[in-house]
C-alpha positions in Angstrom: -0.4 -75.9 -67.7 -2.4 -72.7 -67.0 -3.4 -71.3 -63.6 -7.1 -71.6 -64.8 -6.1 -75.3 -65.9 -4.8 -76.4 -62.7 -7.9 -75.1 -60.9 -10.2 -76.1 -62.6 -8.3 -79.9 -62.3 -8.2 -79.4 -58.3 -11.4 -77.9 -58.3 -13.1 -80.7 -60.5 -11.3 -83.4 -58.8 -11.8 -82.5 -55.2 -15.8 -82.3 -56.2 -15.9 -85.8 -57.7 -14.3 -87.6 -54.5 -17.2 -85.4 -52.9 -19.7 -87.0 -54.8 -18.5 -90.1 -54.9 -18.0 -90.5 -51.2 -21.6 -89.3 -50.6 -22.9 -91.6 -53.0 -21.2 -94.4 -51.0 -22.7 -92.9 -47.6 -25.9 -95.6 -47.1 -28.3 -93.8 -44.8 -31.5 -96.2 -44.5 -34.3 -93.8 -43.7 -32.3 -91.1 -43.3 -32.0 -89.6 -46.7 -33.1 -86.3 -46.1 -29.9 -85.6 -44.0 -27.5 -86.9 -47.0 -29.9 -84.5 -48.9 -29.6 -81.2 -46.6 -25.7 -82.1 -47.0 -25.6 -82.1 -50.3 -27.0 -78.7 -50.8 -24.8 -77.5 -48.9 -21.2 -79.2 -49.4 -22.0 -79.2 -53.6 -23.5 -75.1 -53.9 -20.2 -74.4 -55.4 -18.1 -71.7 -53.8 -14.2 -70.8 -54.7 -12.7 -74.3 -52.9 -9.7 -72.2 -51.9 -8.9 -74.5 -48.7 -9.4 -77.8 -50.5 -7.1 -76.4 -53.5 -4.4 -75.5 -50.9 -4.0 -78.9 -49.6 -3.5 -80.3 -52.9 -1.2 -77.7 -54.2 0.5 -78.2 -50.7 0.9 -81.7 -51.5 1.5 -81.2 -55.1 4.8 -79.4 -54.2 6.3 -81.8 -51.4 6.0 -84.6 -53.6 4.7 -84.4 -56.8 1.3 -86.2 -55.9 -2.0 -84.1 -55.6 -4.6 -86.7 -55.5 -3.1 -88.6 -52.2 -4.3 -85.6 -50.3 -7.8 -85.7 -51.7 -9.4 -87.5 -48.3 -7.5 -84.1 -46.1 -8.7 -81.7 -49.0 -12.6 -82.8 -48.9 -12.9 -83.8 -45.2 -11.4 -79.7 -44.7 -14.2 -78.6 -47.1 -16.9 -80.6 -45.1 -16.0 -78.3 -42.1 -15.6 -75.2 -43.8 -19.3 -76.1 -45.0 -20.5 -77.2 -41.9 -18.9 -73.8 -40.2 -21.0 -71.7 -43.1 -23.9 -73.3 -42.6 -24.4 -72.9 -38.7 -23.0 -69.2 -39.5 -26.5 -68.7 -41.5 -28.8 -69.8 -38.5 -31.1 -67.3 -37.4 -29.0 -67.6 -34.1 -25.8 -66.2 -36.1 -25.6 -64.5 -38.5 -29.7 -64.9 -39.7 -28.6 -65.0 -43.4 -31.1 -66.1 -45.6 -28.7 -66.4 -49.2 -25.6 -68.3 -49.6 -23.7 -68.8 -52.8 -26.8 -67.0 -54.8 -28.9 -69.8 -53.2 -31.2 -69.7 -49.8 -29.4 -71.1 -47.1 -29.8 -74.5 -45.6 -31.9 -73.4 -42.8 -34.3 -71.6 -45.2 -34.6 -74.9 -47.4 -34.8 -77.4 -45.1 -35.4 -76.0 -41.3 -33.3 -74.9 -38.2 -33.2 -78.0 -37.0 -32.2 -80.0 -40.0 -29.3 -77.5 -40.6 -28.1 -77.6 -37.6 -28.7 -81.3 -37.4 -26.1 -81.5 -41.3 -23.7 -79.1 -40.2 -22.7 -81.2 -36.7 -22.6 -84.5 -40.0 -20.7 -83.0 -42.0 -18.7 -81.8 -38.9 -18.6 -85.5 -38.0 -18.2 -87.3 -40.9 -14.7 -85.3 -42.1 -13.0 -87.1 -39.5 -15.2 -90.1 -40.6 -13.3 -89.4 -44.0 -10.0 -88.4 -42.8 -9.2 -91.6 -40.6 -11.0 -94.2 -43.2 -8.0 -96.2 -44.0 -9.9 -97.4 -47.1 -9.1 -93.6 -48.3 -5.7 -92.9 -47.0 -4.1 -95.7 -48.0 -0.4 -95.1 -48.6 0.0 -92.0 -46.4 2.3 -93.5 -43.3 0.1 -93.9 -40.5 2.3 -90.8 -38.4 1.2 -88.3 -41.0 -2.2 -89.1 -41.3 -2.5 -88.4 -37.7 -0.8 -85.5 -37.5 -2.9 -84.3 -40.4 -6.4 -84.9 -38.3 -4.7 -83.6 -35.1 -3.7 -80.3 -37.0 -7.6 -80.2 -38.3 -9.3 -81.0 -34.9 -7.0 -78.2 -33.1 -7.6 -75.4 -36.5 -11.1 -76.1 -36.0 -11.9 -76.1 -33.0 -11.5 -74.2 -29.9 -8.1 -73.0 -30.1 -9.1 -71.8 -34.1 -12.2 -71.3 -35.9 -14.7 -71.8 -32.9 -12.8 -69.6 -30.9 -12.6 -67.2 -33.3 -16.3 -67.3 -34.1 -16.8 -67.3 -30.0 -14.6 -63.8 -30.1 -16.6 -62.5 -33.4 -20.2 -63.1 -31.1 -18.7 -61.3 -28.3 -17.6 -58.6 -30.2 -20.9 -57.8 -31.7 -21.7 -54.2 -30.7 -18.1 -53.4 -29.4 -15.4 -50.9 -31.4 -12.6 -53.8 -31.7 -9.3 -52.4 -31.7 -6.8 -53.7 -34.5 -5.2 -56.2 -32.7 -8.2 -57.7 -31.7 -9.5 -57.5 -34.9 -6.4 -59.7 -35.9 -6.6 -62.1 -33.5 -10.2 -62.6 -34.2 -9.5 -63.0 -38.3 -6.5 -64.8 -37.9 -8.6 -67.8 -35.5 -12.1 -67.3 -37.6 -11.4 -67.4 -40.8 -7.2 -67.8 -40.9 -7.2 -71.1 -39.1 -9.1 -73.0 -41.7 -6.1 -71.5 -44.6 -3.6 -72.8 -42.5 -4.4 -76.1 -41.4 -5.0 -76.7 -45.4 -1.4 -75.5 -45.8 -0.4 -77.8 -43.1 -2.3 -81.1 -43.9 -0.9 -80.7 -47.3 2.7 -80.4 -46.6 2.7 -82.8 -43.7 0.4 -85.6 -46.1 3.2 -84.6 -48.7 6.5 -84.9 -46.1 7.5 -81.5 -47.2 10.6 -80.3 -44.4 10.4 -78.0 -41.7 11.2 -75.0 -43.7 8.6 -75.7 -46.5 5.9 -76.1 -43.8 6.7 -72.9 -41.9 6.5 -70.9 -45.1 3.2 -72.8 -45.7 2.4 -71.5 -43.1 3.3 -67.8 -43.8 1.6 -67.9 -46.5 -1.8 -69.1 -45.9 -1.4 -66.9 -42.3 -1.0 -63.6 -44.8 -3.3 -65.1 -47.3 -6.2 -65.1 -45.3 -5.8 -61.7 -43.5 -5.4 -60.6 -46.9 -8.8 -62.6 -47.8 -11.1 -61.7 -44.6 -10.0 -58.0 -45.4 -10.9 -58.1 -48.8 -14.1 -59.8 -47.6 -14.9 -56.4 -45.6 -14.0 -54.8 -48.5 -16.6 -56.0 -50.5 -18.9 -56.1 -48.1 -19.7 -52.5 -48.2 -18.8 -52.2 -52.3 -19.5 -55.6 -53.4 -22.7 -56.6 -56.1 -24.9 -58.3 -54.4 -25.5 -61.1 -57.5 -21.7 -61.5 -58.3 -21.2 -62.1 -54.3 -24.3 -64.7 -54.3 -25.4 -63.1 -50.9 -26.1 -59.8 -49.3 -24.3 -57.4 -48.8 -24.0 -54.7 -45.5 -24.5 -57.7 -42.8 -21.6 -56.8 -40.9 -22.7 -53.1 -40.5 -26.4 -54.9 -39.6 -25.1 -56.8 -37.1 -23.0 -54.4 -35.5 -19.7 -56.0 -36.1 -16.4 -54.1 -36.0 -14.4 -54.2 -39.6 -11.4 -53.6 -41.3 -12.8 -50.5 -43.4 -14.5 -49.1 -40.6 -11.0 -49.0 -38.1 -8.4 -48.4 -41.3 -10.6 -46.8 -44.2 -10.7 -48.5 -47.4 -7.6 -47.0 -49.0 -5.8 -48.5 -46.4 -7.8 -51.4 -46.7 -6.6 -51.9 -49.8 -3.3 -51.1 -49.3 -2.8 -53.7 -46.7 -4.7 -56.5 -49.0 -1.4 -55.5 -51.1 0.9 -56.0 -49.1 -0.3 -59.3 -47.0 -0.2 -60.8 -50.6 3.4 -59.7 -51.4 4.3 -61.0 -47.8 2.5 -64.4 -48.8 4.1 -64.6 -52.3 7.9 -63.9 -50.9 7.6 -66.6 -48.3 6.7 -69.9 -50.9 9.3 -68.2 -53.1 11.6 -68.5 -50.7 10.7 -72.2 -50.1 9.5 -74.2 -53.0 10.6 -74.7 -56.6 8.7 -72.5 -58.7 5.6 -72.2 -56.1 4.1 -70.6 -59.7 0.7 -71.6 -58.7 0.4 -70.0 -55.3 1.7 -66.9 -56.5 -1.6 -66.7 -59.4 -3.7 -68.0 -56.4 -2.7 -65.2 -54.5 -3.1 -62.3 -56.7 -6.2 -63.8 -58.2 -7.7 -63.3 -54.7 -6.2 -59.8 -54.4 -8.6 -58.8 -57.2 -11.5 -60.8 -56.8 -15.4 -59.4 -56.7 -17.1 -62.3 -54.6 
């Protein structure tokens, strides 16, 4: 099998247990919410966290589809996060995924009001025992616990708490760090850790899991900054230059890109040598991660 191959399996079948779960969601007079979700949770977009659960899973035990239920309930928040990142209150962006956002389609208030269900309904998803039957009851909690704490507070709100106080302030590197590593890291890793944990993968496997997705999405946010200021508007499906707009400190503007890229390099050699040295032919990860090194949106 292919790296394209294997994607486009993952990709395809985390997207039809989206599809069919919402089709199963009976909302009597309140379609237009299931609606406003939809637009949002089935734009498209790169799937990367719902991919790394399965791959997770895929090389602890051999079975992908068990973690389907971790992989789409993850994707419902990453959705929900992007969404509520759009509102004029945020980030005021008016395209997502070369679409207009939620907010511009169907309101402020009915964004807001399908980001906080799609928010709700992943742990809806992730505790149904009509879709984790199988998993032992131990590790489907410890699955949801490690996605309550990565999104919340102590990871990608609080990250996104540090990003709004940071707007109009020079961040110094560190900082910078610690504000990737909870806004847009935390989401990585908790896929890394829902997958090996729904899988039973041992304590080594699971801390270089955790390695990698840590590097991975340093490496990611950065190249995210990157193409922010070099990036095609039409391949990126949204502007570009909102960070500068809205006075945010970046990677480029603190290292330089050179250095910028430079350090996407090496955060992805970091993340490749820690599966290596864990996993049986982690093969997959390894095109996964240079795919990213080199992508354009």
């Amino acid at each position: 099998m292919t790296f394209e191959s294997r994607l486009k399996e993952y990709v395809q079948g985390i997207e039809d247990f989206l599809a069919d779960y919402f089709q199963s969601t009976s909302c009597t007079g309140q379609s237009r919410i299931v609606e406003a979700m939809l637009y949002s949770i089935m734009a498209g977009g790169k799937r990367i966290r719902p991919v790394l659960v399965m791959e997770f899973c895929r090389l602890s035990c051999g079975n992908w589809e068990k973690a389907r239920p971790f992989a789409a309930a993850l994707e419902m928040i990453h959705t929900y996060s992007l969404i509520h990142d759009d509102l004029p209150c945020m980030d005021n962006d008016d395209m997502r995924r070369g679409k207009p956002t939620n907010h511009k389609v169907y309101g402020e208030a009915m964004a807001i009001l399908s980001g906080d269900a799609l928010l709700t309904q992943a742990f809806e998803l992730a505790s149904n025992p009509k879709h984790i039957e199988g998993i032992p009851a131990e590790a489907a909690l410890c699955a949801i616990h490690d996605l309550a704490r990565e999104s919340g507070i102590l990871g990608m709100i609080g990250g996104q708490v540090l990003d709004l106080d940071a707007e109009n302030k020079t961040l110094d590197y560190s900082d910078l760090i610690q504000l990737q590593q909870m806004k847009t890291g935390a989401l990585m890793r908790t896929a890394a850790h829902m997958g090996c944990i729904i899988g039973q993968a041992s304590a080594k496997q699971l801390a270089a899991a955790d390695r990698y997705t840590s590097s991975l999405g340093l490496a990611f946010q950065i190249q995210d900054d990157i193409l922010d200021i070099e990036g095609d508007v039409q391949e990126l499906g949204k502007p570009i230059g909102s960070d500068v707009e809205n006075g945010k400190s970046t990677f480029p503007m603190l290292l330089g890109l050179l250095a910028c890229r430079e350090k996407v390099r090496q955060l992805t050699d970091e993340a490749i040598d820690s599966v290596r040295q864990a996993f049986t032919d982690p093969w997959f990860l390894v095109e996964l991660a240079e795919s990213l090194v080199n992508r354009r949106n």
